[in-house]
N, C-alpha and C positions, 0 to 999 in steps of 0.2 A: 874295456872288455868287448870281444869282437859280439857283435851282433849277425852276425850268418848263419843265412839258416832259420832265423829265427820269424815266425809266420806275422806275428803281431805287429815286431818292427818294419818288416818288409811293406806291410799295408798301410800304418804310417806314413813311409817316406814316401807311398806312392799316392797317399791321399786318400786312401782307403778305411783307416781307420774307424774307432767310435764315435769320434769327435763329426769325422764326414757323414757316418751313417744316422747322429742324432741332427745334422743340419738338413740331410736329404727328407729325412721325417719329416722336419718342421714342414719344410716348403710342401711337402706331399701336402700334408694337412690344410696349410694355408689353400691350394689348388681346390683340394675337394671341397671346403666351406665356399670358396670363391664359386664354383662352380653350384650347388644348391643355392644361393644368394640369387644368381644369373638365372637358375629354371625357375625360381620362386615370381623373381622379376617377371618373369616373360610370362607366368601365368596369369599375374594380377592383371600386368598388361594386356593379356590377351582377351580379358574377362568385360574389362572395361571399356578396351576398343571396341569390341562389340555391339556397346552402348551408342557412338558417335552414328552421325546419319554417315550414309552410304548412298550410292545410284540406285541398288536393289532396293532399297525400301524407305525412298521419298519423303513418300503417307505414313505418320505413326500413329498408331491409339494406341493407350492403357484403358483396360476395366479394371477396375481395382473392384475384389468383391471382401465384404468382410461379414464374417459370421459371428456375428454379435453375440459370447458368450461361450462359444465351441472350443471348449479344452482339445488337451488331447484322449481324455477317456473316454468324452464325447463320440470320438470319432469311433475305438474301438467299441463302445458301448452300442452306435449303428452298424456297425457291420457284423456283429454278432446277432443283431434282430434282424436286418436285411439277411444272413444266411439260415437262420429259423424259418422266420415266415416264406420267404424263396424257396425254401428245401435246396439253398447253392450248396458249394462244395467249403471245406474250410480255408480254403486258400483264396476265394474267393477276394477281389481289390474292390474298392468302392473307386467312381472317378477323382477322390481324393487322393487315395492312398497311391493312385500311379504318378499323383505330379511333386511328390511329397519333397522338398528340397532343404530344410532346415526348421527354424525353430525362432521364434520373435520374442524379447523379454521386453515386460510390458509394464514397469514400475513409472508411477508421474513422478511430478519432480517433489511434491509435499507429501507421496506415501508411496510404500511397498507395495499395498493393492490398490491397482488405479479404477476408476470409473471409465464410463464410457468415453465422456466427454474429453477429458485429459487424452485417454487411447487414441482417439480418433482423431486431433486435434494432434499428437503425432504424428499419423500420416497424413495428416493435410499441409500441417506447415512446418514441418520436420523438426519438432521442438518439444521439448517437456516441459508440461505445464502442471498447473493444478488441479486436483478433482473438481470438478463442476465447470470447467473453463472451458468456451466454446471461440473459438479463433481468436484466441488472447494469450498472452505470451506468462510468466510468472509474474510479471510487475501490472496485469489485466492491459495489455496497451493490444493493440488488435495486429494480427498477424497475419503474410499475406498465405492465402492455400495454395495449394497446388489447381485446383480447377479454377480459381479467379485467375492465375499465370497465364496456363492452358488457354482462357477465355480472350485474356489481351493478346496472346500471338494469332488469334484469328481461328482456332478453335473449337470444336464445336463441344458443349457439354450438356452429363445428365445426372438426373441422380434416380433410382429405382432401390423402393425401400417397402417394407410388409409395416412398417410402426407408424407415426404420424409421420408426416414427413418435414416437421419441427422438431424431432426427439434430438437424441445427443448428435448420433451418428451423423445424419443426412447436414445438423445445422451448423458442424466443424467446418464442412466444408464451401459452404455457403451463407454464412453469417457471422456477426463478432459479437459476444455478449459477456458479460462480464460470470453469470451464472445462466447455468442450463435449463431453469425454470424459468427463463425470460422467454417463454415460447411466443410469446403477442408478439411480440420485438422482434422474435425472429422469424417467424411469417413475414411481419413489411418487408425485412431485409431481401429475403429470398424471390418474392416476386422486384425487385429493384429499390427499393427505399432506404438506399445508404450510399456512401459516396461513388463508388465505383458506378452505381446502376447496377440493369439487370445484367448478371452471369450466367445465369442458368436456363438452358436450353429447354431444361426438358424433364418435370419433375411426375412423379409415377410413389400414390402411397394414399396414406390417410392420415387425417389431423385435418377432414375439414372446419371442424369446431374452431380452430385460430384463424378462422379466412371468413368467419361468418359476422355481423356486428348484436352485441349483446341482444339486443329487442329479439332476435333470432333462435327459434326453438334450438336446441344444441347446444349454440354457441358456448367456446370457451371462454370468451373474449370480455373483460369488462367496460368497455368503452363500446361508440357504436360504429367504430370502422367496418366497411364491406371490404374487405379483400379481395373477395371475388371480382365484385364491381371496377375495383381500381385494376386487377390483374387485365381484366378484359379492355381497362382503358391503358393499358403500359404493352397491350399488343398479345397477350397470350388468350389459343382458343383453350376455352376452360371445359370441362368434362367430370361428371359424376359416378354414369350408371355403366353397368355393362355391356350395353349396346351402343354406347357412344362409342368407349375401347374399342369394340369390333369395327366399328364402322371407320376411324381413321385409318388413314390410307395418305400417303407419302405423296402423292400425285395429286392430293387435293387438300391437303392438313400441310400447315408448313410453323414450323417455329417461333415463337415458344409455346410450348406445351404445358399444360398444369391440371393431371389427373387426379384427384381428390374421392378414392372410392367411399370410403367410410366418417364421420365425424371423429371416432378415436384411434387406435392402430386399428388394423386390420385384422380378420379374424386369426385366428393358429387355424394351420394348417388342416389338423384334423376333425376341423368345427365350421370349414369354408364353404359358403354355396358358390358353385362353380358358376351359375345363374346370374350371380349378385358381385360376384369382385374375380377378376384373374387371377392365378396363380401367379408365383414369383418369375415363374418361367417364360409367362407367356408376358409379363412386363416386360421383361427383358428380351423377350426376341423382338416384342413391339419397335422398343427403345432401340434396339442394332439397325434393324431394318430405317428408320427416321435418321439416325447418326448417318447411317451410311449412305443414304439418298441426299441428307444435306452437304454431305462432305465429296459427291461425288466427281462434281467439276472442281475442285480444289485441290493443292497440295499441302492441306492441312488436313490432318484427323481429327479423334476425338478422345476426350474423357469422361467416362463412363463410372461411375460410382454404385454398386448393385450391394445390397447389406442382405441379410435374410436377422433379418431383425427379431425375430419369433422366437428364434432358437434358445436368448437370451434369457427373455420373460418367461418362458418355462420351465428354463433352468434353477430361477428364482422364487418358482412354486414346485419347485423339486417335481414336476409333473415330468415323470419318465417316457410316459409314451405320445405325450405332444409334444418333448422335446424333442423323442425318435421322428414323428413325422414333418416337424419342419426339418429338421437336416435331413430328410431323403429330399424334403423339395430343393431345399438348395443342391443337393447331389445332382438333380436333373437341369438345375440352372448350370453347374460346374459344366456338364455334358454337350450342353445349347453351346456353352460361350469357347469350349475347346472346338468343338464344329466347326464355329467362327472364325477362330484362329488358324483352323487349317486350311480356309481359305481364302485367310488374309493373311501372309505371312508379315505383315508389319506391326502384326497388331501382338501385344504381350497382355495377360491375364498375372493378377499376385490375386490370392486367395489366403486370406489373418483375419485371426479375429482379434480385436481388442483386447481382448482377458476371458480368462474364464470366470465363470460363474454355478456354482452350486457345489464346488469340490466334490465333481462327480466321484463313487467310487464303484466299481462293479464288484461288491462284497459286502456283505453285511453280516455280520456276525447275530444270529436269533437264536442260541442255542449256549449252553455252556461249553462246550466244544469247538471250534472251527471246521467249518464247513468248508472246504474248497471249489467254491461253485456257485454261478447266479442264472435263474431262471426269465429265460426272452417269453416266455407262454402267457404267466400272467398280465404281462405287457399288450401285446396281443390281442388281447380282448378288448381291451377300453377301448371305446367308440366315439367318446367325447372331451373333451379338456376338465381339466378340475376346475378351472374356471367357469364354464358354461354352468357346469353341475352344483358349483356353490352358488350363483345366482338363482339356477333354481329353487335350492334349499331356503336361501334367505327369504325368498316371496310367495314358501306356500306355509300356510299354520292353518289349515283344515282342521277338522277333528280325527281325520284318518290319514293324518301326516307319519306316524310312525309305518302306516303301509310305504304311504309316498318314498318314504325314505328308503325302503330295501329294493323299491321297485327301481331309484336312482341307481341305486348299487349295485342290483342286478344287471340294468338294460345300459348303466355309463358304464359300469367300468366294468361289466364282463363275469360278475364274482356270483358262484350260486351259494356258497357257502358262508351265509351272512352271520358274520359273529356278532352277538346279542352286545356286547360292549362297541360294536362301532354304531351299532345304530340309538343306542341310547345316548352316548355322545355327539351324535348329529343332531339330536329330538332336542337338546338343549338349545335357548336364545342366545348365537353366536354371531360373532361379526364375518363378513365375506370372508375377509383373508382367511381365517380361523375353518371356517370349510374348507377353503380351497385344500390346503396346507394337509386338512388331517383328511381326505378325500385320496390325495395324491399319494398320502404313506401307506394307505390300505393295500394300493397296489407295490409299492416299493418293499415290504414288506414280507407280500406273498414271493417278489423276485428276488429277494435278498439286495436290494440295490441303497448303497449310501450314502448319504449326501452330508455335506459337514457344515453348511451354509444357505441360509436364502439370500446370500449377497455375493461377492466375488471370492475371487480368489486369484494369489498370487504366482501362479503355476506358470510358466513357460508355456508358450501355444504355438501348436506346429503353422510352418510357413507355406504355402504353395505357389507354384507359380509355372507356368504353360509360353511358351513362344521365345519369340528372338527376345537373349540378354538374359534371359531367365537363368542363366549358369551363375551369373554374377549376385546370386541373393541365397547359393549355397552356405551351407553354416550357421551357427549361431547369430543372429542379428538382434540391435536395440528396436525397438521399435521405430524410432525417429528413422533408421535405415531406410525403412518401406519408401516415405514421402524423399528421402534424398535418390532412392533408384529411379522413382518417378519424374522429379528434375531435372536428373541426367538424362533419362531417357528420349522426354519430351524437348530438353535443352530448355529449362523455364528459370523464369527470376523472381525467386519470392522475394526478395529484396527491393525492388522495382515497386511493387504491390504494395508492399506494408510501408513502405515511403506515401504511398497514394491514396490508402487507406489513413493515414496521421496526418497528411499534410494539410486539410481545409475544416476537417470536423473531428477534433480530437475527443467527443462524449458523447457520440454518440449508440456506443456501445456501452456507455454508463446504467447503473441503474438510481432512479430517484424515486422520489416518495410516489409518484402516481406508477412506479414501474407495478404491471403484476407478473405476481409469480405463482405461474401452477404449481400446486403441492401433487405428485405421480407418487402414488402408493407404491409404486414397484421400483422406486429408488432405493437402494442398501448401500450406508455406506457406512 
């Protein structure tokens, strides 16, 4: 049968057909995936080359800041009181909210909600560990950190903290211990008494209690080591008060450092005599200023380690408005160290915190109804921590202690409307916590603000990060991420390290029968 004429056959014979038009598809298809595979490529690459040293920038430093406890409600829970009390605009950005670039999941490797120590202890040695495990790997063998690497390529490093400067945070990165209540243990470490020697350049906090030897009013410590004594014989000038702070100066103070303001952490924020201890900010410009004078004939930088530590503990006394005022202080640290940054361009800022803590929520339901709304005002008022305020409580029993107690109430926390069931509830023989706690909800209450924990929580915590390479820590990341950006960045070998830490004293991060261990009330776990 003739075929002429005929549109189907004619496209056939000339290769035209369905058969060519479903093979042109294919390949179409194969081109464009080939093509996304190739831009996908060229971005990762592009992200990470970034990371490699260059001509332009030599000199590298990281400060790694972590906000001990800072969700993400945290953040907006401050920026709704920073535009209250400011009278800003609603649009209004904290210096967080401009560097905001992703998001850290924060699980150890034995639970869903991690501790400090485990947190931390991923960014130092980029690994998931145990709760309570302080530079120890899951099987306790000690692991090397990022600032001990740092410190072997010729480095210069620091650590600036508001808590002791033995707590979880500061002693990941500068100590190995099997548990995080081996604070004695890791005091020695931190001024040099482990195999490496000393690492740490340049320590800035409180916990002189573990530096002090028992016979010593304060001290933590059950044996009679001086820390002090030995720190000033291993070469570091030692300092107390706030005139000593002032008086260093880079041109006559030279490395190591070891500022010791207080015997326990440091005050919160909203309870600090500016007289008596620095703020976190002006540690840390202290600390820039020393980094950058030591490192200046060098083509090595530094690592800089800064916690705003406070944020934590009052997150864990559900205390609303000294949680509000240590995150403005670290906001003003954020603000110092982008400064820095801008005119260092070598230098990169990550801003994470570990986990959160108190399952912030900005809502509270007081009512049979839902309310859509929480009040910054009652906040506002309180002038002191519920801390400060249950210590008072616990050490007056006058006979006109139930005045005492509204005048608390009145002149801490701002409230004129004293309801007769909070102060007969105070007037009762309670333990500190037990005030602090119910001190804190008086106010949380009038704000509708609610908390679902005095311990952590498993929540995702927002990432930040400021300078060159900072593109490359976009998206979702594990935590362990943070300490491998910092590797790459610096070009470090923890591997190197935790061979040097096992190879001559494999127990000494053990703990044995004369080990002690601080019992910290403000552990939750």
């Amino acid at each position: 049968m003739s075929t002429h004429g005929d549109p189907a056959e004619t496209e056939r014979l000339l290769g035209l057909g369905q058969e060519r038009r479903k093979t042109r598809k294919e390949v179409c298809t194969v081109i464009f995936a080939a093509v996304i595979i190739v831009a996908a490529v060229i971005v990762i690459v592009s992200l990470w080359t970034s990371l490699s040293y260059d001509d332009s920038y030599e000199k590298r430093n990281v400060i790694l800041m972590i906000s001990d406890g800072f969700g993400p409600a945290s953040e907006t829970f401050a920026r709704d009181y920073i535009q209250y009390v400011k009278k800003l605009n609603y649009n209004y950005l904290t210096p967080l909210d401009k560097i905001l670039v992703g998001s850290s999941r924060t699980r150890s490797s034995d639970s869903l909600v991690t501790d400090s120590a485990a947190g931390a202890t991923a960014f130092a040695c980029t690994i998931k560990t145990y709760n309570r495990a302080i530079g120890v790997n899951p099987e306790k063998v000690p692991c090397g950190t990022v600032l001990e690497s740092a410190k072997h390529l010729g480095l210069a490093t620091g650590l600036v903290v508001t808590s002791r400067i033995t707590h979880a945070t500061p002693a990941t990165f500068s100590a190995h211990v099997v548990d995080r209540d081996m604070e004695a243990d890791i005091a020695a470490q931190q001024i040099g008494d482990y195999p490496l020697g000393r690492q740490v350049d340049l320590m800035f906090g409180g916990g002189r209690c573990f530096f002090l030897p028992n016979s010593t009013e304060g001290s933590c410590r059950i044996d009679e080591r001086d820390l002090v004594k030995e720190s000033k014989e291993r070469g570091f000038k030692y300092f107390s008060t706030r005139k000593e702070f002032d008086d260093l100066e880079p041109r006559k103070d030279k490395f190591p450092l070891l500022g010791l303001f207080t015997l326990d952490h440091m005050s919160y924020e909203i309870d600090r005599d500016p007289t008596k201890e620095p703020s976190l900010k002006e540690m840390s410009e202290k600390a820039l200023k020393f980094l950058e004078s030591a490192t200046a004939d060098s083509d090595k930088g530094f690592f800089l380690m800064i916690e705003g530590s406070r944020i934590d503990m009052a997150a864990h006394s559900n205390d609303a408005a000294t949680h509000a005022h240590d995150i403005m202080a670290y906001h003003e640290t954020i603000d110092l160290v982008k400064k820095y940054i801008d005119k260092h361009p070598g230098t990169v800022m990550i801003s994470v915190s570990d986990h959160e803590t108190g399952g912030l929520s900005l809502a509270r339901q007081v009512s049979d109804l839902p309310q859509y709304l929480w009040y910054p005002e009652p906040v506002s008022r309180v002038k002191n921590s519920s801390f400060i305020l249950s210590q008072e409580l616990l050490n007056y029993w006058e006979n006109d202690r139930e005045a005492y107690i509204k005048n608390i109430i009145r002149s801490g926390l701002g409230i004129g409307d004293i309801d007769d069931y909070d102060v007969n509830w105070l007037n009762q023989n309670r333990t500190q916590l037990d005030y602090e706690y119910f001190l804190a909800n008086i106010t949380n209450f009038r704000a509708q603000l609610g908390w679902a924990t005095h311990g952590h929580s498993s929540v995702d915590v927002n990432l930040y990060a400021y300078g060159q390479g900072s593109d490359a820590l976009r998206g979702s990341h594990e935590n362990t991420d943070i300490g491998d950006f910092i590797v790459k960045y610096l070009n470090l070998d923890l591997d190197f390290i935790t061979y040097k830490l096992n190879s001559d004293n494999g127990t000494f991060h053990q703990a044995f029968e004369s080990t002690h261990f601080h019992n910290d009330e403000h552990h939750h776990h």
